[in-house]
MIKOL-713269 format. One record per residue (C-alpha): residue number from 1; residue in one letter; x, y, z. Coordinates in steps of 0.5 Angstrom, whole numbers, plus 500, padded with zeros to 3 digits. Example, Ala and Ser with C-alpha at 12.3 -4.5 7.8 and 13.67 -1.06 7.14 Angstrom:
% MIKOL-713269
<rec i="1" aa="a" u="525" v="491" w="516"/>
<rec i="2" aa="s" u="527" v="498" w="514"/>
END
This chain:
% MIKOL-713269
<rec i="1" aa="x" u="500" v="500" w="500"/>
<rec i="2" aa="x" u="503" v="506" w="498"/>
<rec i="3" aa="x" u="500" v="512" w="502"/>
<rec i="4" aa="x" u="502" v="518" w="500"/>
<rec i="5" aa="x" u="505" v="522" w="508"/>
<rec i="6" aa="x" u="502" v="527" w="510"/>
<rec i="7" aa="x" u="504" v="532" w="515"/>
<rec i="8" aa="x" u="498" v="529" w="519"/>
<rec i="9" aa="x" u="499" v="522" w="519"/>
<rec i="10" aa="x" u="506" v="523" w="520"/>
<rec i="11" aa="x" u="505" v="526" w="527"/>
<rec i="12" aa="x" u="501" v="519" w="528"/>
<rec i="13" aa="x" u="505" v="515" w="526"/>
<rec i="14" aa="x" u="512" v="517" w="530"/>
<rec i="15" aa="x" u="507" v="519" w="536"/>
<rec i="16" aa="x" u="504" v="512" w="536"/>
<rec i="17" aa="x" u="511" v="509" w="535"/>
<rec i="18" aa="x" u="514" v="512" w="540"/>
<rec i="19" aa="x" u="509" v="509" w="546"/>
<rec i="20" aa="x" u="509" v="502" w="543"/>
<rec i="21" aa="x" u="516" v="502" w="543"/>
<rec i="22" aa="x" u="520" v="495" w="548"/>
<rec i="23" aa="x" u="513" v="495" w="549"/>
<rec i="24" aa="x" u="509" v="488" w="549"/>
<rec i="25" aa="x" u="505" v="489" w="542"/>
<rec i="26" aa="x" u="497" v="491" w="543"/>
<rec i="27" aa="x" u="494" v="489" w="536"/>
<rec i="28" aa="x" u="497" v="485" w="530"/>
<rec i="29" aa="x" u="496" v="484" w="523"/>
<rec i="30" aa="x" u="496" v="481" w="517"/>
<rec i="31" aa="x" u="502" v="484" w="513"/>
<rec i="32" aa="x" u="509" v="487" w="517"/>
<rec i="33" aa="x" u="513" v="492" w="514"/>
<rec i="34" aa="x" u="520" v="491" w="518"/>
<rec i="35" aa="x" u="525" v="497" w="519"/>
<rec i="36" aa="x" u="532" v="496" w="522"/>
<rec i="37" aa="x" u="537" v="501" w="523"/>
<rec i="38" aa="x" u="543" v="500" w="525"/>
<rec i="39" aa="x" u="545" v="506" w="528"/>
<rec i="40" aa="x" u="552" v="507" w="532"/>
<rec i="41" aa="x" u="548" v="508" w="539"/>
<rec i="42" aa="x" u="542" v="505" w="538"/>
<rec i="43" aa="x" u="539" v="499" w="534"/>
<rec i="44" aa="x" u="531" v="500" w="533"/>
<rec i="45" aa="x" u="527" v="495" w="530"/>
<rec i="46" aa="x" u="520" v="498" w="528"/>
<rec i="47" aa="x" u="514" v="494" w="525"/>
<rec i="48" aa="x" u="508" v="497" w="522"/>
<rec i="49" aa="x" u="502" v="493" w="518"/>
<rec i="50" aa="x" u="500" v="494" w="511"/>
<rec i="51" aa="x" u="496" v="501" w="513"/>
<rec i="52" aa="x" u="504" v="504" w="515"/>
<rec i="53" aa="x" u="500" v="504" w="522"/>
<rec i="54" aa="x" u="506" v="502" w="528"/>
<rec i="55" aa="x" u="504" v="494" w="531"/>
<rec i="56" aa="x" u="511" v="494" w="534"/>
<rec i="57" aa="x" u="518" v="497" w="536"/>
<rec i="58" aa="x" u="524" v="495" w="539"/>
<rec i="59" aa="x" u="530" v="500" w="541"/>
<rec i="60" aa="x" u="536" v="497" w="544"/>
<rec i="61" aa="x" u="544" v="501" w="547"/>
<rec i="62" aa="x" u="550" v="498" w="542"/>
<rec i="63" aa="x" u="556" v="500" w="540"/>
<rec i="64" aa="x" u="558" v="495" w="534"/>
<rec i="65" aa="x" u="557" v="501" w="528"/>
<rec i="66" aa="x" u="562" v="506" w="527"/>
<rec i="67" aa="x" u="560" v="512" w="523"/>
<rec i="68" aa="x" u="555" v="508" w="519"/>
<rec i="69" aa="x" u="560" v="502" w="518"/>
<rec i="70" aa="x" u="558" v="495" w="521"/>
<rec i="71" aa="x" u="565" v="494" w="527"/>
<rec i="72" aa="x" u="563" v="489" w="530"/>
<rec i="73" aa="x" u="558" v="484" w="526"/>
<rec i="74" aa="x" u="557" v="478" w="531"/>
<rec i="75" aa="x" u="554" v="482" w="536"/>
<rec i="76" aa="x" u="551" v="486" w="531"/>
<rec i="77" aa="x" u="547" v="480" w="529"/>
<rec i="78" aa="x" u="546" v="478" w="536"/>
<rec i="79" aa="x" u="543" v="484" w="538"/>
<rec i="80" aa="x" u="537" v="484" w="531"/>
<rec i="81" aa="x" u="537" v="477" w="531"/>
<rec i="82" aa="x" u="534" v="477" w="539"/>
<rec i="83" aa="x" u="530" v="483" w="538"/>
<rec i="84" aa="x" u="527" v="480" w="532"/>
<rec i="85" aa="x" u="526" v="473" w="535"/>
<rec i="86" aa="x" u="522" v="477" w="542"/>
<rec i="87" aa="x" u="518" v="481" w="535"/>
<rec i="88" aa="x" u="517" v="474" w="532"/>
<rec i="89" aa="x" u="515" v="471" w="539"/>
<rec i="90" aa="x" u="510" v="477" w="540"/>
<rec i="91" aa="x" u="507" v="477" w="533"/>
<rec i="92" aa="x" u="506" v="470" w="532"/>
<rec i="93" aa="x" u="512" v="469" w="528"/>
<rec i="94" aa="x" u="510" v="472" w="521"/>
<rec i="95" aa="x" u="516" v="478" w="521"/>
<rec i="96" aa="x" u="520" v="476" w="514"/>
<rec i="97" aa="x" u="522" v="482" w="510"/>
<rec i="98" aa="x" u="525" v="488" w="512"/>
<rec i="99" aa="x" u="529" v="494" w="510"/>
<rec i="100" aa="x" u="535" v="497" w="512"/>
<rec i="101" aa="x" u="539" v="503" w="512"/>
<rec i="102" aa="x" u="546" v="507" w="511"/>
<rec i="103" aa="x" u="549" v="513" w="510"/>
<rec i="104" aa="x" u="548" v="517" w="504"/>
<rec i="105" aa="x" u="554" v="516" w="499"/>
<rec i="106" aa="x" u="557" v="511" w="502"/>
<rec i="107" aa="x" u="559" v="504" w="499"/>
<rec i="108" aa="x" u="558" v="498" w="496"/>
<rec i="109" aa="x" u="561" v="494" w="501"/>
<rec i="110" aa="x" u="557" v="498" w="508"/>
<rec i="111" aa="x" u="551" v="498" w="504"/>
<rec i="112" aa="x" u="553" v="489" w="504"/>
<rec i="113" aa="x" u="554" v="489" w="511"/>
<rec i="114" aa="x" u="549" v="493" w="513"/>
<rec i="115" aa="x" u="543" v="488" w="510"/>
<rec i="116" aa="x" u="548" v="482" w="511"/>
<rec i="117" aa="x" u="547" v="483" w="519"/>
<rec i="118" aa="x" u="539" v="483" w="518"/>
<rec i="119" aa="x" u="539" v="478" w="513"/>
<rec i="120" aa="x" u="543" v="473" w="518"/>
<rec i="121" aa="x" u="537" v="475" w="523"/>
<rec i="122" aa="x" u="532" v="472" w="519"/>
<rec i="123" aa="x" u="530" v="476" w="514"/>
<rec i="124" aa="x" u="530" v="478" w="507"/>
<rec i="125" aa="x" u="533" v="485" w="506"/>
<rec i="126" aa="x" u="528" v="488" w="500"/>
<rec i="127" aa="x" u="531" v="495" w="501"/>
<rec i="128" aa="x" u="537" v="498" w="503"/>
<rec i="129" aa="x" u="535" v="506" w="503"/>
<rec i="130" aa="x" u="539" v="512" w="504"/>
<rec i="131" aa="x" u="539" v="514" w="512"/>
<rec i="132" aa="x" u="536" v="522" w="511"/>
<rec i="133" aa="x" u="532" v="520" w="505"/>
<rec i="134" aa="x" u="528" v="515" w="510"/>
<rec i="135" aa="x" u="527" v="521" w="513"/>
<rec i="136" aa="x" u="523" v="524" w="509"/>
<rec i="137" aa="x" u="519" v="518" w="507"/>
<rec i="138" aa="x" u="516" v="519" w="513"/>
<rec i="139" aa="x" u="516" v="526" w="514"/>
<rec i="140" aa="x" u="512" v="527" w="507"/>
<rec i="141" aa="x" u="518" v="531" w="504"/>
<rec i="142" aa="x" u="517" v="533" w="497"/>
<rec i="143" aa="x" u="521" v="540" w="498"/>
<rec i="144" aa="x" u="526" v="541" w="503"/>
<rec i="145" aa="x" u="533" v="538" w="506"/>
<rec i="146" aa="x" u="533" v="533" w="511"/>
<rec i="147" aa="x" u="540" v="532" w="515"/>
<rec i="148" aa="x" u="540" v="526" w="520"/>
<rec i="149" aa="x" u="544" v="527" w="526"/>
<rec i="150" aa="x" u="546" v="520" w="528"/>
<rec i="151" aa="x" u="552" v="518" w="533"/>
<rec i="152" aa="x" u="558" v="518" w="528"/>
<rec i="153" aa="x" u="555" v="522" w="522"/>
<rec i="154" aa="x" u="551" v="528" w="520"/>
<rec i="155" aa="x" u="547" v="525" w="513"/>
<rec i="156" aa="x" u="544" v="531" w="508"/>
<rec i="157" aa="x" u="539" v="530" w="503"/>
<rec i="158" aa="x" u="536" v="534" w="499"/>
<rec i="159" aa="x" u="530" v="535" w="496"/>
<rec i="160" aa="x" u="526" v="538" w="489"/>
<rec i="161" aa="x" u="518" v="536" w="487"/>
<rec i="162" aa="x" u="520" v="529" w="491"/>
<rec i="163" aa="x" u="527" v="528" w="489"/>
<rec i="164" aa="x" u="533" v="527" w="491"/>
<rec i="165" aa="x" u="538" v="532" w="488"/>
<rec i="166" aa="x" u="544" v="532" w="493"/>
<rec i="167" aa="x" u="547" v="528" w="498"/>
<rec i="168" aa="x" u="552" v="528" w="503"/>
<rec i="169" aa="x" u="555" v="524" w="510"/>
<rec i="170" aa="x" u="561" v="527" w="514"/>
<rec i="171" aa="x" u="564" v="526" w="520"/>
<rec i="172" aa="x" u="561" v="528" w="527"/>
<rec i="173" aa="x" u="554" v="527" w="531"/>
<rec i="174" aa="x" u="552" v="524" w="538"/>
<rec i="175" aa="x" u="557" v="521" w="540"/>
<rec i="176" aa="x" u="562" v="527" w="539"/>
<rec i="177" aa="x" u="557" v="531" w="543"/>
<rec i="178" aa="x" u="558" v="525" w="548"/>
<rec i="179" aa="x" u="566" v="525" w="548"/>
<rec i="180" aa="x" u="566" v="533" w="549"/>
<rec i="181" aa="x" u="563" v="532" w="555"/>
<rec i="182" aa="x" u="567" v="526" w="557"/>
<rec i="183" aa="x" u="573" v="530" w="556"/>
<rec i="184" aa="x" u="570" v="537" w="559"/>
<rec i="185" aa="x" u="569" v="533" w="566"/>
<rec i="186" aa="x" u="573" v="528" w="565"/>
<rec i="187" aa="x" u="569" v="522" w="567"/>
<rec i="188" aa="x" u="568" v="516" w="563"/>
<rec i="189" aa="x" u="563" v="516" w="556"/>
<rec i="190" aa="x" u="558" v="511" w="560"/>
<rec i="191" aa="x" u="557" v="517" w="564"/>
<rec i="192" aa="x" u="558" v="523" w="559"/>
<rec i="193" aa="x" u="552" v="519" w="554"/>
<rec i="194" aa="x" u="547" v="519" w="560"/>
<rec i="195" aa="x" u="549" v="527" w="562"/>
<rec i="196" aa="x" u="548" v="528" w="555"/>
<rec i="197" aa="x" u="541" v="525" w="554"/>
<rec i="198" aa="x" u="539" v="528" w="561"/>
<rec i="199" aa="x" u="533" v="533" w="559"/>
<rec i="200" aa="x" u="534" v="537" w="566"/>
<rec i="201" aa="x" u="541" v="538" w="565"/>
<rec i="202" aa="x" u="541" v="540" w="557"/>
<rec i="203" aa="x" u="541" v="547" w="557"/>
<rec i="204" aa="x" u="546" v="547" w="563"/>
<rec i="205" aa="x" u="550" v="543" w="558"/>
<rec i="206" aa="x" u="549" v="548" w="551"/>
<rec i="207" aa="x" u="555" v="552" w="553"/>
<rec i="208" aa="x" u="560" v="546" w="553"/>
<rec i="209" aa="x" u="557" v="543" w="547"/>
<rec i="210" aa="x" u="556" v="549" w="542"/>
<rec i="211" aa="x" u="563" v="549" w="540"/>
<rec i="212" aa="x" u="561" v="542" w="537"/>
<rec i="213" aa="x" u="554" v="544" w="535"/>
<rec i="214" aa="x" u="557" v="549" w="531"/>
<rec i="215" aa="x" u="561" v="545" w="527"/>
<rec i="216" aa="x" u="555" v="540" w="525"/>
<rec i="217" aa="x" u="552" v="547" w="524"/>
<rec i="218" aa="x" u="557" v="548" w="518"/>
<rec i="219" aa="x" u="558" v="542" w="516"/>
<rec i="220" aa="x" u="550" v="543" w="514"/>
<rec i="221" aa="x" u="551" v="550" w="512"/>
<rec i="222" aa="x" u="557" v="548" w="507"/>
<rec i="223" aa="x" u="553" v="542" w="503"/>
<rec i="224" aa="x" u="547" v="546" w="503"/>
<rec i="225" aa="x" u="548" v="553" w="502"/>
<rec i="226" aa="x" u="547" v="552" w="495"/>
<rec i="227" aa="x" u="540" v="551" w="496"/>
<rec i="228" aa="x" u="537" v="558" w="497"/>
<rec i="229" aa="x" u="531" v="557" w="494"/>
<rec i="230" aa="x" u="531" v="551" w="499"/>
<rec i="231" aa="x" u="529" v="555" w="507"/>
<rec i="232" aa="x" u="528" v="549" w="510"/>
<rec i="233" aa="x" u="532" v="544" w="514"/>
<rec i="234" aa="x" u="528" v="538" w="517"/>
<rec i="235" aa="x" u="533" v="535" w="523"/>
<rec i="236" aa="x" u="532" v="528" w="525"/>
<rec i="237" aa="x" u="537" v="523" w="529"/>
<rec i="238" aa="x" u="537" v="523" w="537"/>
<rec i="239" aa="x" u="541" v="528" w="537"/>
<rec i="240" aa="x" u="539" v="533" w="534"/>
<rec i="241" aa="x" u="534" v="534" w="540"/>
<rec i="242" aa="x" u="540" v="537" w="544"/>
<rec i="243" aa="x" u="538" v="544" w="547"/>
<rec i="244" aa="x" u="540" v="550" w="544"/>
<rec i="245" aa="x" u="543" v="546" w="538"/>
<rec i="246" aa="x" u="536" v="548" w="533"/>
<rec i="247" aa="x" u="538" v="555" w="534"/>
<rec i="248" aa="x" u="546" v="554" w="533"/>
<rec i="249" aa="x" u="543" v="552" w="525"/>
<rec i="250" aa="x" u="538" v="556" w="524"/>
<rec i="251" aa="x" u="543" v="562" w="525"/>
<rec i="252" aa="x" u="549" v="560" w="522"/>
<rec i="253" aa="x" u="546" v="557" w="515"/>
<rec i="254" aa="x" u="539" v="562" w="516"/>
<rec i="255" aa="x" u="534" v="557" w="514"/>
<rec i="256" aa="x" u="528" v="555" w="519"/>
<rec i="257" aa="x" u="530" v="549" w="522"/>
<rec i="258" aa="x" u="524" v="544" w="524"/>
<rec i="259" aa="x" u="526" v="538" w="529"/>
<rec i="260" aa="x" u="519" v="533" w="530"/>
<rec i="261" aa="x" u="518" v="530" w="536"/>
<rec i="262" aa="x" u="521" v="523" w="538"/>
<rec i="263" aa="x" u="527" v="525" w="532"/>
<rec i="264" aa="x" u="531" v="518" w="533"/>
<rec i="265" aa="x" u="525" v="514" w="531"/>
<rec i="266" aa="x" u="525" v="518" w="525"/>
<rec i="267" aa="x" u="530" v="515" w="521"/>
<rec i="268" aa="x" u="527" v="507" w="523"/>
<rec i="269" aa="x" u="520" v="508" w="521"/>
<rec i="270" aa="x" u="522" v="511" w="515"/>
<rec i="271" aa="x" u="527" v="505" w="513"/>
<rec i="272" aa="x" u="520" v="500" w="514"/>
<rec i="273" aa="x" u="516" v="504" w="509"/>
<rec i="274" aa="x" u="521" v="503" w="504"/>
<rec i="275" aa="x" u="519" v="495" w="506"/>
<rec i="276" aa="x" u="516" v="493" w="500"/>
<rec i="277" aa="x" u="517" v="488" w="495"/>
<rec i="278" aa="x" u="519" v="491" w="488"/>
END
């Protein structure tokens, strides 16, 4: 079923997955659409039925990808492979096809990685989608450009009439805001990861952390500046929620900058929309 996103059903359906998330399934259905992204903080699996309405999710802590290349792939599969088998069990055994995702621009090789370790969880990769485009599939985005903040990489995507005419993918994301912190206060990158995700300590935190913000900032402004009939950024990714960091955009590139709620869940739902056999 391809139903067109608007920005109505956009909001439902990253709304509704983010309270079913690690949560046992409410309903099921009769078809599943599987999205698996294999991000370098966070693995999430989202499971949606054959209307694009969330069943499932599963969200775990991993270290095992770095820059949006697979590291370590035994544990990788390990930790899909458990998170699909709990999905399985829970919805009666009928997940069988999936999607996945890697950075925009990236090779041949990550994009093999990547579906090898979903495939080595049981199932059949139909799509390797890239990570901001999913983005936008999900954001309903004809006209815009989508920049996905991830642990290890910033992606961009730009995009005219629905088409995608820019990528791009550096170096810096949440897990440098992360290591800023750990160095700032000297104390280890477990303790640095939990200070950062505390809302509380968010703002107090800006400061020390702006230097980076500034970086992401230019590197957004760098492959995007271009685009001058483009005023719009649309931020996903997990870190893209830091206090202070939309306002650090939105003045060094002066576009808007518009960030949806749950932004690390994005990206996954995106992936699972893409979950169809060609």
């Amino acid at each position: 079923m391809n139903t067109k996103i608007t920005p109505e059903i956009s909001t439902k359906i990253y709304e509704e997955f983010a309270s079913i998330v690690n949560k046992k399934p409410q309903r099921k259905g009769r078809k599943y659409k599987v999205g698996v992204d294999l991000g370098t903080a966070n693995i999430v699996v989202a499971v949606l039925d054959e209307n694009n309405k969330p069943i499932a999710g599963a969200m775990k802590a991993a270290q095992v990808v770095k820059d949006g290349v697979v590291v370590d792939f035994i544990g990788a599969r390990e930790i899909v492979r458990e998170m699909v088998g709990y999905l399985n069990e829970e919805l009666e055994g009928k997940l069988t096809i999936a999607a996945c995702a890697i950075p925009p621009g990236t090779g041949e090789g990550v994009s093999k990685a990547t579906q090898y370790v979903v495939e080595e969880a049981g199932l059949d990769v139909v799509n390797v989608v890239d990570e901001p485009i999913a983005a936008a599939k999900v954001l309903g985005i004809e006209d815009g450009i989508v920049v996905d903040i991830g642990g290890g990489t910033t992606g961009i995507s730009v995009l005219k009439d629905g088409k995608v005419v820019y990528i791009a993918d550096e170096p810096t994301g949440g897990t440098h805001f992360t290591l800023v912190l750990a160095g700032h206060f000297n104390i280890s990158f477990e303790e640095a990861e939990k200070m950062k995700l505390d809302t509380q300590r968010q703002k107090m935190l800006a400061p020390i952390l702006k230097p980076c913000m500034e970086k992401v900032a230019e590197i957004i402004k760098r492959h995007t500046s271009s685009f001058g009939n483009i005023d719009t950024i649309y931020m996903v990714g997990g870190a893209s929620a830091l206090h202070g960091l939309k306002e650090v955009v939105e003045n060094t590139t002066r576009k808007k900058v518009i960030i949806p709620r749950y932004p690390i869940f994005i990206t996954p739902l995106g992936i699972a929309l893409f979950c169809e056999k060609g």
